[in-house]
VMD Tcl script that draws the C-alpha trace (Angstrom):
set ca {
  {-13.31 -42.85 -33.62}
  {-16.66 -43.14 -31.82}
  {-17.49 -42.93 -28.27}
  {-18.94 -45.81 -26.82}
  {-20.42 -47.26 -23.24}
  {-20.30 -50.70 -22.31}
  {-21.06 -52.88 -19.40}
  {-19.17 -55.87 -18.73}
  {-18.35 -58.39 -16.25}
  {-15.20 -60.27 -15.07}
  {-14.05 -63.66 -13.39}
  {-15.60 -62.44 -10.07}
  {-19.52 -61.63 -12.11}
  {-18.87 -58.12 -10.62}
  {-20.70 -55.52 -13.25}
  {-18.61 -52.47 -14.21}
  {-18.98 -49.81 -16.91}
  {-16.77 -47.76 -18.92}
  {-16.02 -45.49 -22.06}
  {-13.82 -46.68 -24.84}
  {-12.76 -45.05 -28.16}
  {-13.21 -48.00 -30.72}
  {-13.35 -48.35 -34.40}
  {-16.76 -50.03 -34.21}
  {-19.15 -51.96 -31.45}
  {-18.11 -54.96 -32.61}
  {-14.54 -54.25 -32.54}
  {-14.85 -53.12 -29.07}
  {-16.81 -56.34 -27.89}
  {-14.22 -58.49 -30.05}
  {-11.30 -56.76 -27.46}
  {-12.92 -57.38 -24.43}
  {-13.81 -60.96 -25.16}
  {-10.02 -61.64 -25.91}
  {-9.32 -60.10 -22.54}
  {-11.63 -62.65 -20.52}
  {-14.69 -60.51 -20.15}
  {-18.47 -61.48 -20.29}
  {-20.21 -58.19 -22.56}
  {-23.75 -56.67 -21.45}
  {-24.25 -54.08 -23.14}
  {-22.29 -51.64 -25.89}
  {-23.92 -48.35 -27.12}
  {-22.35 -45.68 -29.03}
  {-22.58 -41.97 -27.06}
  {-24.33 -39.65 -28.77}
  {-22.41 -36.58 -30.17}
  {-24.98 -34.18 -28.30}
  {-24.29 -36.04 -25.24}
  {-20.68 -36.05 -25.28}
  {-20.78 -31.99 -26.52}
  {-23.12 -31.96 -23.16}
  {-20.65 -33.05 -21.28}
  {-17.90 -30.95 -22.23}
  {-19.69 -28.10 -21.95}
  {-20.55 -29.26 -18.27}
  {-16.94 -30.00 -17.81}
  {-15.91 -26.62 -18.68}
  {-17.77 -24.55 -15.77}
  {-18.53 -27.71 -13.28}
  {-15.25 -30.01 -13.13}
  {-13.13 -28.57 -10.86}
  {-10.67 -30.92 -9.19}
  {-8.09 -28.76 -6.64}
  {-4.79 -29.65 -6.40}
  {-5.32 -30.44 -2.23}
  {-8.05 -33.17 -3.67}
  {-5.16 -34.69 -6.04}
  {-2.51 -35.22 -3.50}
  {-4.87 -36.61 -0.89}
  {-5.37 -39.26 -3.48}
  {-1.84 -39.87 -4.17}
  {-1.23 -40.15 0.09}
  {-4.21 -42.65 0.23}
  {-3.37 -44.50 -3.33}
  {0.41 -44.64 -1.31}
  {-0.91 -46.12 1.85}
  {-3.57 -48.64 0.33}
  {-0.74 -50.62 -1.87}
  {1.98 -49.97 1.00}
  {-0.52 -52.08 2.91}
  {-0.93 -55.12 0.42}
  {-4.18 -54.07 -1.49}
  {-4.10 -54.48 -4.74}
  {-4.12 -51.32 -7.41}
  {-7.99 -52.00 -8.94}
  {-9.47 -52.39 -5.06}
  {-7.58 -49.71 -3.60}
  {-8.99 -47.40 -6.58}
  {-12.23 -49.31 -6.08}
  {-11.97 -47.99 -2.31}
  {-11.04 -44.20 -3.59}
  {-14.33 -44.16 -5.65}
  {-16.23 -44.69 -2.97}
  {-14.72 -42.18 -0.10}
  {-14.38 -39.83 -2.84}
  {-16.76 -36.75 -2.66}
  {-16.20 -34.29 -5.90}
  {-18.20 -36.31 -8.48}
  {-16.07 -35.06 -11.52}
  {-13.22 -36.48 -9.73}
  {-14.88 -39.87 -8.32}
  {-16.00 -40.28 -12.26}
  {-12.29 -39.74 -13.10}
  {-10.89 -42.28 -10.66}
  {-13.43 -44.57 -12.18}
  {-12.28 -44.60 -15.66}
  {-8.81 -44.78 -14.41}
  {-9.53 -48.35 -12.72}
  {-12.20 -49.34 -15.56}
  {-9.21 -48.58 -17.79}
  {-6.65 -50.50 -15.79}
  {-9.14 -53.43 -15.67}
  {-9.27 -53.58 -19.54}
  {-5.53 -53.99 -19.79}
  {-4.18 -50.83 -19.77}
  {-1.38 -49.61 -17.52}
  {-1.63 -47.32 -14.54}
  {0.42 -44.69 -16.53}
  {-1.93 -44.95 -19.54}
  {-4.52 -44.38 -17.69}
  {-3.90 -41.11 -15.69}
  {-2.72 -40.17 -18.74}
  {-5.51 -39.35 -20.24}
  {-6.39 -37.07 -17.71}
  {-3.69 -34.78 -17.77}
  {-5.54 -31.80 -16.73}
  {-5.84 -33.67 -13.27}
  {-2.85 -35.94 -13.16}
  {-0.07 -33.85 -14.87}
  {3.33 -34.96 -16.49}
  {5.56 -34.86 -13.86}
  {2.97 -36.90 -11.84}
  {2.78 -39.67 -15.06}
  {5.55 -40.37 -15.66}
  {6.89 -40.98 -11.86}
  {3.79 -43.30 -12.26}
  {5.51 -44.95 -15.46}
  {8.90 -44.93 -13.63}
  {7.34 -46.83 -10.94}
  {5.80 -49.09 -12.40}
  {8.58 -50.06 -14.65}
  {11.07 -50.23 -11.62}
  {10.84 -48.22 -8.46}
  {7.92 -49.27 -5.71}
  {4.43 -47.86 -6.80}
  {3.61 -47.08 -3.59}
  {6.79 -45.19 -2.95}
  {6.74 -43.21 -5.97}
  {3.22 -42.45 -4.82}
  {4.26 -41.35 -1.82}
  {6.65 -38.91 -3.59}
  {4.43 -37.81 -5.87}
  {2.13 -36.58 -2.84}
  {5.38 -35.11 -1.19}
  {6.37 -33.33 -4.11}
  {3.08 -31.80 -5.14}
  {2.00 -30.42 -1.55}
  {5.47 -28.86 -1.60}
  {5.08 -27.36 -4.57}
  {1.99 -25.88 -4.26}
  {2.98 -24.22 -0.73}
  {5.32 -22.79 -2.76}
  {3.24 -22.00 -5.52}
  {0.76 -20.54 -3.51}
  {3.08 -18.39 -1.09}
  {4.52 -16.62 -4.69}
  {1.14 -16.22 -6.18}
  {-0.36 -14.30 -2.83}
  {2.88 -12.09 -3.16}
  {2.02 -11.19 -6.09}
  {-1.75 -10.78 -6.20}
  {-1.57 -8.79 -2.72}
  {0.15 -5.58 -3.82}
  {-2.16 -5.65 -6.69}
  {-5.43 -6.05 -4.56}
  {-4.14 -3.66 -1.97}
  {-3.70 -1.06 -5.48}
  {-7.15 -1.46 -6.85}
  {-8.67 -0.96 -3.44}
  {-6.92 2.51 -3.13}
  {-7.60 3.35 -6.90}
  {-11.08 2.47 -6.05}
  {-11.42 5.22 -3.17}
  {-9.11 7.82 -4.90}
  {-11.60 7.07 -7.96}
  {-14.89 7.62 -5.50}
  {-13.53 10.58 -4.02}
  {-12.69 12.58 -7.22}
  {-15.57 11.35 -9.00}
  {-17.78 11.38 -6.72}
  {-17.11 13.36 -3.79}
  {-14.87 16.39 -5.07}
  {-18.06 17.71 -7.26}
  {-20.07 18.13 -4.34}
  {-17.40 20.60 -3.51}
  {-16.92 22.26 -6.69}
  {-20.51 23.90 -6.83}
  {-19.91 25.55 -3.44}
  {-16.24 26.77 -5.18}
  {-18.28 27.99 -8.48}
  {-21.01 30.00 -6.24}
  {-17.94 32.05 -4.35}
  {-16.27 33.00 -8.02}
  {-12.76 33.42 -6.30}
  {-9.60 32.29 -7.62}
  {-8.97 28.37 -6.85}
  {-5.71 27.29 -5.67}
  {-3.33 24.86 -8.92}
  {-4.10 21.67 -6.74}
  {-8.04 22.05 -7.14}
  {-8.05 23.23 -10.22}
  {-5.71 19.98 -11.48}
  {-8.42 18.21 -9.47}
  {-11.61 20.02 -10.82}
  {-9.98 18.99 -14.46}
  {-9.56 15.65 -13.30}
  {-12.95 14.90 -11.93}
  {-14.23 16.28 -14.75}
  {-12.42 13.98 -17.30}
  {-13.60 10.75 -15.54}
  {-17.34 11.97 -14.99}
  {-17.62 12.70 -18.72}
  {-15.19 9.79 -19.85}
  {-15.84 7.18 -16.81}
  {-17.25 4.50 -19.45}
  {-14.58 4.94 -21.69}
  {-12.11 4.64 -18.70}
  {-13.54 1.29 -18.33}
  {-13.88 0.30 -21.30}
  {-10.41 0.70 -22.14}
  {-8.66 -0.79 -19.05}
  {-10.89 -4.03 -19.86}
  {-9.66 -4.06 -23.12}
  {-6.29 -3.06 -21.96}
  {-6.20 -6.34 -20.22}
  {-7.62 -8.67 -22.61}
  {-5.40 -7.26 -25.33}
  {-2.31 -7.71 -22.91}
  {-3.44 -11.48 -22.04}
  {-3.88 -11.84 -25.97}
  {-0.25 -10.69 -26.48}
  {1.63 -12.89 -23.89}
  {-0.15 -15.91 -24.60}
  {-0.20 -16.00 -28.32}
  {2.82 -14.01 -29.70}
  {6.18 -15.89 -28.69}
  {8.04 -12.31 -29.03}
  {5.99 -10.22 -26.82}
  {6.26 -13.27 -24.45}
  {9.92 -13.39 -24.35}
  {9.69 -9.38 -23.87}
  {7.63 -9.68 -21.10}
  {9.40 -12.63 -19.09}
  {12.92 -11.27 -19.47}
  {11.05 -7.85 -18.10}
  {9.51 -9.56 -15.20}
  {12.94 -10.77 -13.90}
  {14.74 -7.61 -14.07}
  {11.95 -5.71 -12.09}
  {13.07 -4.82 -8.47}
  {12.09 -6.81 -5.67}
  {9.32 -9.39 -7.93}
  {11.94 -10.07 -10.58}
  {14.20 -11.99 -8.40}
  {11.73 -13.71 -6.22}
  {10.13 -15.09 -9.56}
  {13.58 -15.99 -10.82}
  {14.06 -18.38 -7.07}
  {10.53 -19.69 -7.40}
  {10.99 -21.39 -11.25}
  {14.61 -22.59 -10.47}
  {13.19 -23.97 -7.25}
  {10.58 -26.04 -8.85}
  {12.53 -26.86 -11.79}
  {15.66 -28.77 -9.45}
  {12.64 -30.12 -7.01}
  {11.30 -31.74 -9.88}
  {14.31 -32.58 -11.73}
  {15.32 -34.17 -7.97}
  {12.02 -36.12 -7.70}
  {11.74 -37.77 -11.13}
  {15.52 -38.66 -11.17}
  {15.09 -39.98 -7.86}
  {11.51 -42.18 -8.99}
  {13.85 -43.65 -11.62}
  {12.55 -41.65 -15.23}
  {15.88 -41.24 -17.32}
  {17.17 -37.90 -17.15}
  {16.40 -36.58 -20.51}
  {13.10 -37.61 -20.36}
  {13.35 -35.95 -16.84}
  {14.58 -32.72 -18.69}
  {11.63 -32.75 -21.17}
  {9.17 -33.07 -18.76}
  {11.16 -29.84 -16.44}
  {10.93 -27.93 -19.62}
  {6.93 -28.35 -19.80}
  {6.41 -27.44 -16.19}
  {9.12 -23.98 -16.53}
  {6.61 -20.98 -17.53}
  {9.16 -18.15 -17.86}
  {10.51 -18.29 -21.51}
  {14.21 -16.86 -20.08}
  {14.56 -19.54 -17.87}
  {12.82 -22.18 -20.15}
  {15.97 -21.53 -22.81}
  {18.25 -22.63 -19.75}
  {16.47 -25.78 -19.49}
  {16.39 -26.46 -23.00}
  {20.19 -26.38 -23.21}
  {20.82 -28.44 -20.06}
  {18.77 -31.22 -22.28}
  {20.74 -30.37 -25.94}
  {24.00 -30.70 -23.70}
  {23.16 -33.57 -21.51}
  {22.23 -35.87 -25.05}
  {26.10 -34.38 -26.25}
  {27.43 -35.66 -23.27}
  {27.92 -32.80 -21.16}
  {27.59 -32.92 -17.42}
  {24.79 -30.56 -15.94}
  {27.23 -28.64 -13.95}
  {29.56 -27.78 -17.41}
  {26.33 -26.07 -18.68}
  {25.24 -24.46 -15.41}
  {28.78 -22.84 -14.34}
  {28.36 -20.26 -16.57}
  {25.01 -19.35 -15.51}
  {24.44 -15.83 -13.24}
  {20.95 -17.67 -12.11}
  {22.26 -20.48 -10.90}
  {24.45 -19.44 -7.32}
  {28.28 -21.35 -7.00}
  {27.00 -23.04 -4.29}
  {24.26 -24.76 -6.13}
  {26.02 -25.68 -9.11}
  {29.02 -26.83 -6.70}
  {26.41 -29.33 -4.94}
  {25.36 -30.00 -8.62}
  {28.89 -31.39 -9.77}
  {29.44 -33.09 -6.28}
  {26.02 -34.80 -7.05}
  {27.35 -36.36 -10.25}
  {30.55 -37.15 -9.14}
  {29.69 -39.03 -6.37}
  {26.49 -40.67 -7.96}
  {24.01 -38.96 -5.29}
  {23.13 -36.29 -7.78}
  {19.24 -37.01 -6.95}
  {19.71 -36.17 -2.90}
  {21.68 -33.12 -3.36}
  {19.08 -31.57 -6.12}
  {16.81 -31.75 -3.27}
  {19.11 -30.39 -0.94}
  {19.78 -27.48 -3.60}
  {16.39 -26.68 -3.96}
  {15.77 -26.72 -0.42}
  {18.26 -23.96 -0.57}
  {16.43 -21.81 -3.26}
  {12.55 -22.69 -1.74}
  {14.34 -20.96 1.69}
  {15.33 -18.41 -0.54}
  {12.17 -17.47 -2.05}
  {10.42 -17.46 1.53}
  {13.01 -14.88 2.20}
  {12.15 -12.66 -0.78}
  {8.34 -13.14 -0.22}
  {8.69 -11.31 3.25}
  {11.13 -9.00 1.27}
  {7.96 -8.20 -0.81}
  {5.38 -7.61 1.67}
  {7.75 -5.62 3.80}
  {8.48 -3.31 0.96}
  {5.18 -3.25 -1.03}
  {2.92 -2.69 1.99}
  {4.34 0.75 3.25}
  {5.22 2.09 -0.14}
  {1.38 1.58 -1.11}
  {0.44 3.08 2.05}
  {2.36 6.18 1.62}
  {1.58 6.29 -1.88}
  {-1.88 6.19 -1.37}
  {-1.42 8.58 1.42}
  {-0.08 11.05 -0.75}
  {-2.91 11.00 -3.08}
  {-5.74 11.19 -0.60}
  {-3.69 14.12 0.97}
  {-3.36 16.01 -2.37}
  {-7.55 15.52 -2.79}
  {-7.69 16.83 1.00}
  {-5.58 19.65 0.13}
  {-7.31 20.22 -3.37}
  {-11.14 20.28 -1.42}
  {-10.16 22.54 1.94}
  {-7.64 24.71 0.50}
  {-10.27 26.97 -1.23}
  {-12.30 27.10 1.41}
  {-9.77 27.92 3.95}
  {-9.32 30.85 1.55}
  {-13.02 31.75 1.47}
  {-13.13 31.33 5.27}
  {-10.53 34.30 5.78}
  {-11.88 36.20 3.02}
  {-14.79 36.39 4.90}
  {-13.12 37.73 8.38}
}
mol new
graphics top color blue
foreach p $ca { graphics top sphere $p radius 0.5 }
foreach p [lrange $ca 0 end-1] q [lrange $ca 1 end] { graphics top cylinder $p $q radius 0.2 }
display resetview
């Protein structure tokens, strides 16, 4: 259907303008007139324009996650206070800085004003207001408090990116701390060593294995240096091709991430973390727990650990109990799965989730310093080792030539 713009007015004469999908202008004028509002103006958006935009939105709109929950902490505390949905949204736009995200907010209340619901509305911006986040919105709506659930949300999503945040820099800073020493091993072999090697070729004297592995080396990466590139780019892409579009290599690759010493089971913690925190947090904002499930199996990356999920929904809907399904499962501890069937026994299932994944998020905290205590030294000596070897390779022969010449 086309794109169109209107302007309208309501009870108060307040102008406002939006974007609807509609069948035809008319149609769309016919809809708001039912609904109690005074048309301007309608025009269709041209398909240029709206292929402008996108393109825009690709490199420019950039909402972070820090800009998200401040919203959901302000959204909370505006309709805690008595202020209605449409003016505390109306009071957003304007303390809102990031333009992509004040013209979001916009078409979220311009959307609401029309008639549809909150949940509706943020739902069509999922790449800013995600599922979990939607339906704790629908949830609350439909039952719990709205600011409450709000308040949650905000809760839950600083909390999770802490978390989120603390696993990534574990990850990326062995892998930084590599490519810097690759880097200088790379400079001082390709770049340095031959410097050397004309003084070794004007003395014509035997050379020692190590610089001659080096000379060979140097060599290779002077003459094939583009290549070298070229193929670790490649490398890469190919790889990033592979994981995301071939369900097999996928699987491969997940169930090979966990077993790998020290990462594997600090990834393992993080997911199972985030999937009871959010499993805790939408059972807690009232969304039914299969629906709850659904949404858990979404937000769970890892394809291993997605299969757990998907059975804890195929055996919840046959009437199983959570904790039947997760007793026989290594990645879930005894003591979480024992808080697990306490939680359903007793009806508090919601409260001890969080407690268990309060258990697991101290958990991964503990393997993240497990990480950087092991990774940083073992880089250090590694790339000790090689810089040695190229110290070795350079002043060996001419410690040689030195004595030669006493």
């Amino acid at each position: 259907m086309p794109l169109f713009e209107y302007k309208f007015s309501d009870r108060g004469d307040k102008v406002q303008s939006a974007y609807a999908e509609a069948a035809s202008s008319g149609a769309l004028a016919d809809s708001l007139i039912e609904k109690g509002y005074y048309v301007i103006e309608i025009k269709e958006v041209q398909k240029k324009a709206r292929a402008s935009s996108s393109l825009a939105g690709l490199f420019f709109n950039r909402v972070t996650q820090k800009e998200v929950t401040y919203f959901y902490i302000q959204l909370s505390t505006l309709i805690s206070a008595g202020v209605t949905l449409i003016e505390s949204l109306e009071s957003l736009i304007d303390q809102t800085q990031n333009p992509y995200f004040k013209s979001v907010i916009n078409d979220v209340k311009t959307r609401i004003a029309t008639g549809q619901t909150f949940y509706d509305a943020v739902s069509r911006h999922p790449q800013i207001f995600d599922e979990v986040a939607a339906n704790m919105i629908k949830a609350g709506e439909t039952g719990a408090g709205l600011d409450e659930v709000l308040e949650r949300i905000a809760k839950f999503s600083e909390r999770d990116t802490k978390i989120r945040s603390k696993v990534k820099s574990a990850l990326i800073y062995p892998v930084t701390l590599s490519l810097i020493a690759a880097s200088v091993i790379f400079f001082l072999v390709a770049y340095v060593f031959p410097k050397f090697t004309k003084v070794f070729a004007k003395a014509k004297t035997a050379l020692p294995a190590p610089t001659v592995i080096l000379m060979k080396t140097s060599e290779f990466m002077q003459n094939y240096y583009l290549f070298i590139i070229a193929g670790f780019i490649a490398f890469v892409f190919l790889f990033r091709w592979l994981i995301n579009n071939n369900e097999r290599a996928r699987g491969i690759f997940d169930a090979f991430t966990l077993k790998t010493p020290v990462f594997g089971d600090m990834i393992m913690k993080a997911t199972i973390a985030r999937f009871i925190r959010t499993l805790a947090t939408l059972l807690t904002s009232g969304v039914p727990i299969l629906k709850s499930l659904e949404v858990c199996e979404n937000i769970v990356e890892n394809t291993v650990l997605k299969k757990i999920v998907v059975s804890l929904k195929g055996g919840v809907s046959q009437g199983l109990t959570l904790y039947d399904i997760l007793k026989g499962k290594p990645e879930f501890p005894a003591i979480v799965t024992k808080m697990i069937q306490t939680g359903e026994k007793t009806g508090t299932l919601p409260r001890l989730l969080i407690k268990a994944s309060d258990f697991f998020e101290y958990e991964v905290e503990i393997a993240i310093d497990g990480v950087i205590s092991l990774i940083e030294p073992a880089l250090i000596i590694t790339m000790g080792l090689f810089i040695g070897f190229i110290s070795i390779a350079m002043f060996l022969p001419i410690f040689d030539l030195t004595s030669a010449i006493r």
